[in-house]
DODO-366737 format. One record per residue (C-alpha): residue number from 1; y negated, z negated, x. Coordinates in steps of 0.2 Angstrom, whole numbers. Each point is the difference from the previous one (the first is absolute). Layout:
residues N
+-----+-------+-------+-------+
| pos | north |    up |  east |
+-----+-------+-------+-------+
| NUM |     Y |     Z |     X |
...
+-----+-------+-------+-------+
END
This chain:
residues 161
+-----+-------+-------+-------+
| pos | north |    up |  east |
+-----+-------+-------+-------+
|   1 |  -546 |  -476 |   432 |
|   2 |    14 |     2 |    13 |
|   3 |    13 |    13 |    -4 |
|   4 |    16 |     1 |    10 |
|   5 |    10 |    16 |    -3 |
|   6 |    16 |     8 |     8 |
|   7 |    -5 |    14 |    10 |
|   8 |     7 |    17 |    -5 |
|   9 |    -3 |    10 |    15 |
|  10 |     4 |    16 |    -9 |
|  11 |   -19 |    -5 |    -8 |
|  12 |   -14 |     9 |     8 |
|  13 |   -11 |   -14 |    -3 |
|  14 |    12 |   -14 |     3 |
|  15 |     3 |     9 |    18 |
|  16 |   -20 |     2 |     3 |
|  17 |    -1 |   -16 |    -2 |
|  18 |    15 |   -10 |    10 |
|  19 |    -5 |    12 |    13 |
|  20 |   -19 |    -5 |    -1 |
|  21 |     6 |   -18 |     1 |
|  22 |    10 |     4 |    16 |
|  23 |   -12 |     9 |     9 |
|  24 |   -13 |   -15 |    -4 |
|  25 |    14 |   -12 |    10 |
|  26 |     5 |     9 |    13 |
|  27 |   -20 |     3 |     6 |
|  28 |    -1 |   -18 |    -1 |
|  29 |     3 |   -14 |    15 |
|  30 |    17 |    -3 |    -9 |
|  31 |     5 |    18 |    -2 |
|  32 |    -4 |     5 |    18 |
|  33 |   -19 |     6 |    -2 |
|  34 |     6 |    17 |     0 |
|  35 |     2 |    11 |   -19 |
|  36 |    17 |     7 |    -3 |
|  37 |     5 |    16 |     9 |
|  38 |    -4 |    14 |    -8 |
|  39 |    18 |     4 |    -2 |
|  40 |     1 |   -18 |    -9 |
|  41 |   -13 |     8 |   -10 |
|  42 |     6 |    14 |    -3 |
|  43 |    18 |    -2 |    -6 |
|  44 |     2 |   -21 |    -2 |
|  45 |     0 |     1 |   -17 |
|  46 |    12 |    16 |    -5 |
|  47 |     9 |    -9 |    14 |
|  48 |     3 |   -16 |    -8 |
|  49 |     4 |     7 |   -18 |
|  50 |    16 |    10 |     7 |
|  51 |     5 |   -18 |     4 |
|  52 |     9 |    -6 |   -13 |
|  53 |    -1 |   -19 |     9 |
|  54 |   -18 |     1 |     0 |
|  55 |   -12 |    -8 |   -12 |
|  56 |   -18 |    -8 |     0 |
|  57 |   -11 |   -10 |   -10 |
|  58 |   -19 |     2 |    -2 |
|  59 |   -11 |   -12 |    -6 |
|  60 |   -15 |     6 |    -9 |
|  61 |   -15 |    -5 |    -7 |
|  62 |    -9 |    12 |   -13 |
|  63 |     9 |    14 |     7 |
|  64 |    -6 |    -2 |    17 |
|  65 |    16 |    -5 |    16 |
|  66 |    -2 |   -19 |     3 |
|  67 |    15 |    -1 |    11 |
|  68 |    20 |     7 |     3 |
|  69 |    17 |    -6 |     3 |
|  70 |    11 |    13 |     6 |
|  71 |    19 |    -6 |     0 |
|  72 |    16 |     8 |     6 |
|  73 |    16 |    -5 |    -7 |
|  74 |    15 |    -2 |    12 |
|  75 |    15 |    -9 |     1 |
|  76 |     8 |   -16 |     8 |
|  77 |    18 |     0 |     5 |
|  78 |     0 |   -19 |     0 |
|  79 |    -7 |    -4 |   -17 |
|  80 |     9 |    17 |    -6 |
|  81 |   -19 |     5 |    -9 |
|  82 |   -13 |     7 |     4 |
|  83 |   -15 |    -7 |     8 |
|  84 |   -19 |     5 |    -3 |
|  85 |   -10 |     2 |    16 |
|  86 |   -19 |     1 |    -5 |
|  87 |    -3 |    14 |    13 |
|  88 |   -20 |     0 |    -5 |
|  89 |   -12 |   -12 |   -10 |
|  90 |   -19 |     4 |     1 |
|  91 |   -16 |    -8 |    -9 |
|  92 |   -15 |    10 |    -1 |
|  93 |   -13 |   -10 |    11 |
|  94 |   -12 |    -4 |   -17 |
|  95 |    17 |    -4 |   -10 |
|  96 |     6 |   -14 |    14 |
|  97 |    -3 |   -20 |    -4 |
|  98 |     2 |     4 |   -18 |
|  99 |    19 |    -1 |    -3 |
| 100 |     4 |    19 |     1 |
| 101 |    15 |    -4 |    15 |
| 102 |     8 |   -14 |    -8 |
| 103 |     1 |     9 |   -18 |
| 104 |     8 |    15 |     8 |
| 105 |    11 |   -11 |    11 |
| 106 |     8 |    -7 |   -19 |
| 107 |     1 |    15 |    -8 |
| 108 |    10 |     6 |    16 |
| 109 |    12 |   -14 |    -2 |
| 110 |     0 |     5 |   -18 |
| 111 |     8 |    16 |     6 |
| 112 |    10 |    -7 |    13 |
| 113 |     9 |   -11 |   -14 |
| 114 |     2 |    13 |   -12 |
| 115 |     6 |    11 |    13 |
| 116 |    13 |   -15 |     5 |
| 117 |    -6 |    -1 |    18 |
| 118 |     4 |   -15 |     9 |
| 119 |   -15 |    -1 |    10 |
| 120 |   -16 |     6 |     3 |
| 121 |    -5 |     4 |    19 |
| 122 |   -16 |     6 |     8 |
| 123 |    -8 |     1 |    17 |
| 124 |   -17 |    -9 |     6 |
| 125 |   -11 |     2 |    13 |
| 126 |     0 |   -19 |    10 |
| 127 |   -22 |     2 |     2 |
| 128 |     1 |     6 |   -20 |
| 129 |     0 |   -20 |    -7 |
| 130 |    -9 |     1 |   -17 |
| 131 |    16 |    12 |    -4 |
| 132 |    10 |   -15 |     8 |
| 133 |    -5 |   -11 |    -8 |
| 134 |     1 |     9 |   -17 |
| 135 |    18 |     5 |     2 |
| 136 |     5 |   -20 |     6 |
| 137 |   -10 |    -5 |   -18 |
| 138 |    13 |    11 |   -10 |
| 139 |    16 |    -6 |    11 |
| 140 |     2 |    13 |    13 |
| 141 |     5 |    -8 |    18 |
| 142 |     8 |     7 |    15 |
| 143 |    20 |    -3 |     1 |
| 144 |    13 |    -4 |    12 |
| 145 |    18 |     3 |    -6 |
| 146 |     4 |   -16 |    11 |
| 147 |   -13 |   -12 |    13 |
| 148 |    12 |     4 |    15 |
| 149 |    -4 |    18 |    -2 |
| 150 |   -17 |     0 |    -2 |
| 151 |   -10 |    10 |   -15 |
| 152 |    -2 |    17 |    -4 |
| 153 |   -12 |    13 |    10 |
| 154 |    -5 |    15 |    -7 |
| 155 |    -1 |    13 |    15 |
| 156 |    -1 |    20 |     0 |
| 157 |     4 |    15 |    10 |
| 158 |   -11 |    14 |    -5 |
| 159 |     7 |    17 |     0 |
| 160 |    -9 |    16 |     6 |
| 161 |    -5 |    12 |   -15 |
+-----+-------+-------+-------+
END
């Protein structure tokens, strides 16, 4: 039976766990191939805990990781509340097909609403479309604030360590 659960990253086993789940996604084709620095590895989860923004989700099944959401509250000066960006959301490879995603995805908007967020946002790779094709099933969808100015990117400028 699945069991979603709120992540407290101040748990040992909760940490061993999202950080398994993690390290699973990133050495996949959708991760990059490559398992988290050993940096990542070695401080992600104390890391995440200091942060009082920061959550997660695990899914589980008989005690064993099916999949992770991990969420970071911020805060939108047009809505005047905060968003949720699901920064993370992973399935274990012998978990994927059977519902695990889309269960975490409602329990995240169950946080999301409790929390009074105005919206949920997340990232997604354009080759990643069973994940696109999930997320348009439960209502997610680019945006454009207005047709003449086009809609959103998401672009980045990485910073040296």
């Amino acid at each position: 039976m699945l069991q979603i659960i709120d992540v407290d990253f101040n748990d040992p086993e909760h940490g061993r766990q999202v950080l398994a789940m993690l390290n699973e996604y990133a050495s996949g084709p959708m991760g990059g191939n490559t398992p988290l620095p050993a940096h990542a590895q070695a401080n992600l989860i104390a890391e995440l805990a200091r942060r009082p923004t920061a959550h997660a989700l695990l899914a589980r099944v008989g005690g064993q990781a099916a999949g992770v959401a991990i969420y970071l509250e911020g805060f939108s000066t047009f809505a005047c509340r905060p968003p949720l960006n699901l920064h993370d959301l992973a399935v274990a490879p012998a978990f994927q097909g059977q519902g695990v995603g889309k269960q975490l995805l409602a329990a995240l908007e169950d946080r999301a609403r409790r929390m009074g967020c105005c919206k949920i946002t997340l990232e997604v790779l354009e080759g990643n479309a069973v994940a696109q094709g999930l997320y348009r099933k439960l209502g997610f969808e680019g945006y454009a604030l207005d047709d003449a100015t086009g809609r959103a990117m998401f672009w980045q400028k990485k910073l040296a360590a």
